[in-house]
N, C-alpha and C positions, 0 to 999 in steps of 0.2 A: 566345196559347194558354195553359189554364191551367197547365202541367205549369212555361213558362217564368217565369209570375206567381210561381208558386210557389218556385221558384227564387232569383229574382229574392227576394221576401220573407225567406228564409234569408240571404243574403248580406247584408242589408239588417241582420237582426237580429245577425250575428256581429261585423258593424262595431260596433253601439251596445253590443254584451255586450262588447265588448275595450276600450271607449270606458270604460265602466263599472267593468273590472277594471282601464286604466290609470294611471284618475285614484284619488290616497288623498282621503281625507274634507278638505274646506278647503284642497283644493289650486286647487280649479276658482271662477275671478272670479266673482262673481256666484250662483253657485250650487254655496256652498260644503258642504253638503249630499250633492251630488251624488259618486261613487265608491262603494267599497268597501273595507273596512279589509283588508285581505288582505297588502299592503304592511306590515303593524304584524308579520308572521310571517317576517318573509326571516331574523332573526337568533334563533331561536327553537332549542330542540332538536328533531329529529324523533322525537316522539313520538306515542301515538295521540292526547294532548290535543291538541295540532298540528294533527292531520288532521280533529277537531273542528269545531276555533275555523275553521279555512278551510273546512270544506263549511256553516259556517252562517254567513259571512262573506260567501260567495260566493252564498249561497242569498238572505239578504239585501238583498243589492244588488241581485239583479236584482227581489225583488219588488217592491224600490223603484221602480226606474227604466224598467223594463221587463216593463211586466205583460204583454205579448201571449205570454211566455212562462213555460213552468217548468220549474225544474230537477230531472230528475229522478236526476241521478245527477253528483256532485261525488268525483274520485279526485285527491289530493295526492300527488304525489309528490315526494322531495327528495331528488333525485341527487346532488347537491354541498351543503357547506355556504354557498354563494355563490346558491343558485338553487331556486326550487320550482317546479316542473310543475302545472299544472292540465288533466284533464281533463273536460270539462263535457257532460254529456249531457243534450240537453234537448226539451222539444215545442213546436212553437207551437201556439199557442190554435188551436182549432178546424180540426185537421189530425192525421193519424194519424201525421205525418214524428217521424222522430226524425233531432236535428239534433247535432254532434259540433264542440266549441270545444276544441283543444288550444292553452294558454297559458302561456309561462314567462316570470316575474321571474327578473334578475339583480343581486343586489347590487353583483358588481364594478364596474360600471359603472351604475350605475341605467337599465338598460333590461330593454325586453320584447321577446318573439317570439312569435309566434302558427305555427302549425302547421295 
């Protein structure tokens, strides 16, 4: 049914956009290219240059790596000095869905969480 296609297609794309916000640029074998520098802000001050350089970091990336969508709304937030919030608001091609990626890096530990 299509309602579960559909579905199914968002989940599909939230994996390869977190896959994309994971990886920094030269980090990934072979296709060192592939990520997004978003990683290059975790020790930055929070300022609106800041929120900037990561809604067009983040915007970026995915037109690189994943054109089936766009982004239409990038909100940074930096709750700690250890960690920044992404939330990603986005459409897939050819569907009126608006689809919602909540992402945070942590410096303490070099990891991420998705939301």
């Amino acid at each position: 049914d299509i309602i579960r296609k559909v579905c199914f297609i968002a989940i599909a794309l939230k994996q390869n956009l977190t896959a994309i916000l994971t990886y920094q640029i030269g980090q990934r074998f072979r296709q060192e290219d592939f990520g997004s520098r978003t990683w290059e802000c975790l020790e930055e001050p929070n300022t609106s240059a800041l929120n900037l350089m990561i809604r067009n970091f983040v915007k970026d990336g995915i037109a690189a790596w994943e054109p089936r969508i766009t982004a239409l709304k990038v909100l940074a937030l930096k709750p700690t000095k250890e960690s920044i919030r992404l939330l990603i608001y986005f459409k897939v091609q050819d569907s009126q869905r608006i689809e919602e990626l909540n992402f945070q890096y942590n410096l303490n530990n070099s990891t991420t969480d998705v939301y």
